[in-house]
N, C-alpha and C positions, 0 to 999 in steps of 0.2 A: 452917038450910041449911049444907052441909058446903061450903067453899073451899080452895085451895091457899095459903096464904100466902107468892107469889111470893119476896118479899123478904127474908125467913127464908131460903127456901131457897138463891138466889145467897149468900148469907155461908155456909152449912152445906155448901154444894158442895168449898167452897173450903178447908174444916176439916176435912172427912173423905176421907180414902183410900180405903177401902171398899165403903162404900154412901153413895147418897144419903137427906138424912132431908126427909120432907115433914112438914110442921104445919098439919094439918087442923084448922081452929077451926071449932067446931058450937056452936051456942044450943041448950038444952033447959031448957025451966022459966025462962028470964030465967035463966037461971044458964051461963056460958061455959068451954066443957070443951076442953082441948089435948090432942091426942095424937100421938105420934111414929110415922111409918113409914120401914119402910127398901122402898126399892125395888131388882128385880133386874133386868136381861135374859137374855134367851135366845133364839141366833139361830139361821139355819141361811145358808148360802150353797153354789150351785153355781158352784166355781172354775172348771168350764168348762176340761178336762184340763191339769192342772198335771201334770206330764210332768217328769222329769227327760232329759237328752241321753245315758243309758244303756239298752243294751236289756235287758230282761227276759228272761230265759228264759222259753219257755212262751204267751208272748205275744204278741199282733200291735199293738206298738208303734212299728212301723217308723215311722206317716209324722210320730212326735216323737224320731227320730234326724237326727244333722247332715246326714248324706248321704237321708233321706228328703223326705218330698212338703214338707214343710213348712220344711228346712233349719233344726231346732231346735238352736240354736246354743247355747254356754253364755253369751252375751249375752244373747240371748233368754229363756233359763232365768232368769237374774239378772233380768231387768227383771218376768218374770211374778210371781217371788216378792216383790218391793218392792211392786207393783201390788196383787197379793193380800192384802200385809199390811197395806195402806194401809189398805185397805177394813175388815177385821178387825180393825184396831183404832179403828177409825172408829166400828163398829155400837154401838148403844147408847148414845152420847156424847151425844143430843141430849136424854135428860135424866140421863145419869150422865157428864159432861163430865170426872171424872178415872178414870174404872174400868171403861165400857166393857160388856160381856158376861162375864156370870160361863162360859158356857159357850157355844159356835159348832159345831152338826153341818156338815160339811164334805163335798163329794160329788165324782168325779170328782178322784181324786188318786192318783198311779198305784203307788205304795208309802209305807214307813214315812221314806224316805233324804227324800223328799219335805219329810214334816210334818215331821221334824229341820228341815232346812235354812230353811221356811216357821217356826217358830218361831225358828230363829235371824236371824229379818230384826229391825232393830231396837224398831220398832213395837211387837210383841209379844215380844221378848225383855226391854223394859223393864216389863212385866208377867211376867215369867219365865211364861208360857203353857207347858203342857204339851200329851201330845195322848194319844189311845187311839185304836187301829188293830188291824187282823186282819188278813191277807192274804187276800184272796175269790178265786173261779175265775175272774172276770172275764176273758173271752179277748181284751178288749185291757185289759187290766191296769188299768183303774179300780175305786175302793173306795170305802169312805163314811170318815170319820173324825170326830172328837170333840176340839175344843180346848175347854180348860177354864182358866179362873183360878184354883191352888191355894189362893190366900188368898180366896177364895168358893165352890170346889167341891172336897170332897175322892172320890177317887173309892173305890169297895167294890169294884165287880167292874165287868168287861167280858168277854164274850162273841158271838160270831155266829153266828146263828139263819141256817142255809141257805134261801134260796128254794127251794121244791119244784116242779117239774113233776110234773102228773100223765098226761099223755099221753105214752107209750112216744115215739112219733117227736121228743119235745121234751127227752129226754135227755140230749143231746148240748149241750144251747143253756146252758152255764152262766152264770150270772149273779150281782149282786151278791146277800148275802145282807144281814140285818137286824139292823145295830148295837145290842148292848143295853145301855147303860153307866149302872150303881147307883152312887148315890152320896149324897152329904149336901150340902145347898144352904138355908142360914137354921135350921141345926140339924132338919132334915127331912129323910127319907128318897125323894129325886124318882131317877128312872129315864127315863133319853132315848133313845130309839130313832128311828135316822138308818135312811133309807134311798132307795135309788135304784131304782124301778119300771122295769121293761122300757120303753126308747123307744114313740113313737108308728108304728116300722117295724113292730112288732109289731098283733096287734089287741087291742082291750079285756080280751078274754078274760083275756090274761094279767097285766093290772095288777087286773083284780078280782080273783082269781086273790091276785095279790101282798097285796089290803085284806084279805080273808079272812086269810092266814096274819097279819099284822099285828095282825088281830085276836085271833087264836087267842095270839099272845106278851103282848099286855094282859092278856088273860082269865087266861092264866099266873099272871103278876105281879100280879095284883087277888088271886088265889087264894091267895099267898104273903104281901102286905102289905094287904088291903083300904083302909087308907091311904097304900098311898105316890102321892107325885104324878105325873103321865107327862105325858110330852112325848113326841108322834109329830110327826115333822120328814123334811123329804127334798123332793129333786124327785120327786113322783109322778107325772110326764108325764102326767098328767092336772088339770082343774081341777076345785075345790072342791063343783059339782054332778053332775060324772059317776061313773056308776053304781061304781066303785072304791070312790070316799070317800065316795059318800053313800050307798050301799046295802052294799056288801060289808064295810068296814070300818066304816060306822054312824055316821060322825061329822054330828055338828047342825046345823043352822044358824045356829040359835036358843038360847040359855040356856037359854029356856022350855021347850024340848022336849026336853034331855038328859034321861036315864033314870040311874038309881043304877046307877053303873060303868060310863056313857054317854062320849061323849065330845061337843066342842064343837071346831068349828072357825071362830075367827073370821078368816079371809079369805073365808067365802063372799063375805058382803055386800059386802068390798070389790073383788071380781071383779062382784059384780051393777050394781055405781056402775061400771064400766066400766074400770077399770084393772089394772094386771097385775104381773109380773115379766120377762115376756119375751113379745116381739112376733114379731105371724108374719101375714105380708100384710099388716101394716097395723092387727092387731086385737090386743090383750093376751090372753094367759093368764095364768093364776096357779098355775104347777105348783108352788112352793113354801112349802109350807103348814107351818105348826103348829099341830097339835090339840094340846087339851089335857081329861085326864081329867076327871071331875063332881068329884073330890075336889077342884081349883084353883077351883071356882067356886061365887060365892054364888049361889043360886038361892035362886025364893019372895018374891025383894025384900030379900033379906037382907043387912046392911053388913058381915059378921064377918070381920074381920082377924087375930083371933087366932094363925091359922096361912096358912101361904103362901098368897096368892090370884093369880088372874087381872086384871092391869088393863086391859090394852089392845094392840092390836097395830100394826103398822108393816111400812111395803117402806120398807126405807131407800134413798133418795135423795141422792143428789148428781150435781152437772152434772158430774160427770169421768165418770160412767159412761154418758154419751148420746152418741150422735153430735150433732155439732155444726151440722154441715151435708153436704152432697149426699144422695143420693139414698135414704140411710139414714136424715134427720137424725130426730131423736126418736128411735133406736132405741136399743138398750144398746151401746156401746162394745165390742165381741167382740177377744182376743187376734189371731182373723184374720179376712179377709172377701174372698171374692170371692179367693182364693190370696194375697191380701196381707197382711203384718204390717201390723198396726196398732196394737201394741204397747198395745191395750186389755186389759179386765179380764176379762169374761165376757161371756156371752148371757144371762145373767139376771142380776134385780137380786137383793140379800139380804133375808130377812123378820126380822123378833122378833116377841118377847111383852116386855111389862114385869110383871113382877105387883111383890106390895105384900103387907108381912105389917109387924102393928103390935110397937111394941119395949115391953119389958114393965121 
């Protein structure tokens, strides 16, 4: 039987910068075999419009100006970017307690002056955090973006895959397009594709609609590396069984039933156990998901670590992000509510993945 050897691991916590190492002790033949792994994260969070207090040309940013609906003040500005980064450099600490998330897709951000300033908070300036960005048609100026740890992720390339309407009358409705960002992460070739699905003002149409092309950028990228790793990440205002992500875009349920070049997405089952990222009447969704390719998983019953795997997923939690009490209490702490600052975080919570590739 394979275990964690807890108490290895707090002394190696404390000795590595990097990564965390676990030591897995397995019995086979009466004969006792160690082996070392490093573990990573990978997250995604919706900031829930981080705004700066300047207008965009082009854009309908108005009610995140001082004199608009929300009087976004560059107080307010200040305390949302602390808040944001509190959280961002929080994710992944509960089991890499000095390193955190090698990389974070970021959604709902309204330019690049943004992620500057968001990486210069000191949280994630003390991991010198970079970020990758595009500028999208978004007509109130939000975009998706990609923080990354250069001393865990180097990045190859980045690119933005437009969202396509196919219906003449829906021309006009620009939207965010589909973050592709290549890179190396554990001396592997993985690729993360962030993205923000049409709200639920819309109808379904158009976030299957958005799975399909998602899908079609995979199939790309399979085409070009049939091993490199993928991470599909974003709010796709939808949850993990409706027709978007589990028919149009294909992602699993189940390990058992990914397909070669499948995908798997493991927060269905934690949306089935009844909990969420962000509440509405009273009930959880779970719009923000990470699927992850068949390449990241052992399937078959298989233990093999050799190369990057899938371990396990997570809604990171902490009491700063809940209301506390009235009439909200248990919900996520939002920057505003009801027209009042609340000088909270977002309307959702953030997800990871951990995986685990063995050190050779």
């Amino acid at each position: 039987m394979t275990i964690f050897a807890t108490s290895i691991l707090k002394i190696m916590k404390k000795l590595l910068s990097l990564t965390a190492v676990l030591f897995l002790i397995g019995t086979m033949n009466a004969q006792a075999q160690q082996k070392i792994f490093s573990v990573y994260a990978i997250g995604f969070y919706n900031l829930e419009n981080l705004f700066d207090t300047c207008h965009d040309v082009g854009k309908n940013d108005y009610e995140y100006l001082p004199d608009g609906k929300n009087k976004w003040s560059g107080m307010k500005y200040r305390n949302k970017l602390r808040n944001m980064s509190k959280v961002l450099a929080e994710m992944g600490t509960d089991m890499l307690p000095t390193v955190g998330c090698a990389a974070i897709g970021v959604s709902e951000v309204e330019n690049a002056n943004c992620l500057t300033d968001l990486c210069n908070q000191k949280p994630l300036k003390k991991r010198n955090f970079q970020f990758c960005h595009i500028e999208g048609p978004d007509r109130r100026g939000v975009d998706c973006g990609l923080l990354y740890n250069p001393s865990l992720f180097t990045v190859r390339d980045v690119k933005l895959v437009p969202y396509i309407y196919e219906r003449e009358e829906d021309q006009n409705r620009a939207t965010r397009g589909f973050l592709v960002v290549s890179g190396t992460l554990a001396d592997e070739h993985v690729t993360i594709i962030v993205n923000h699905l049409p709200s639920r003002f819309s109808a379904s149409y158009y976030r299957e609609l958005g799975g399909k092309q998602i899908r079609a950028v995979k199939d790309s990228l399979l085409k070009d590396d049939p091993n490199v790793k993928l991470f599909i990440m974003g709010d796709m205002n939808d949850d993990p069984a409706d027709p978007s992500m589990s028919k149009a875009l294909g992602a699993r349920r189940d390990i058992k039933d990914v397909e070669d070049d499948g995908l798997f997405n493991p927060f269905w089952n934690i949306h089935a156990s009844g909990t969420g990222t962000l509440m509405y009447d009273g009930s959880w969704n779970l719009f923000d998901q990470i699927i992850v390719s068949s390449s990241l998983l052992n399937r078959d019953g298989k233990k093999d670590y050799a190369t990057l795997k899938y371990l396990k997923p997570q809604i990171f939690r902490r009491d700063y992000l809940f209301q506390q009490e009235g009439k909200y209490k248990g919900g996520t702490k939002r920057t505003h509510a009801g027209g009042v600052w609340l000088n909270g975080y977002s309307d959702h919570l953030p997800t990871l993945v951990y995986l685990v590739k063995e050190q050779k």
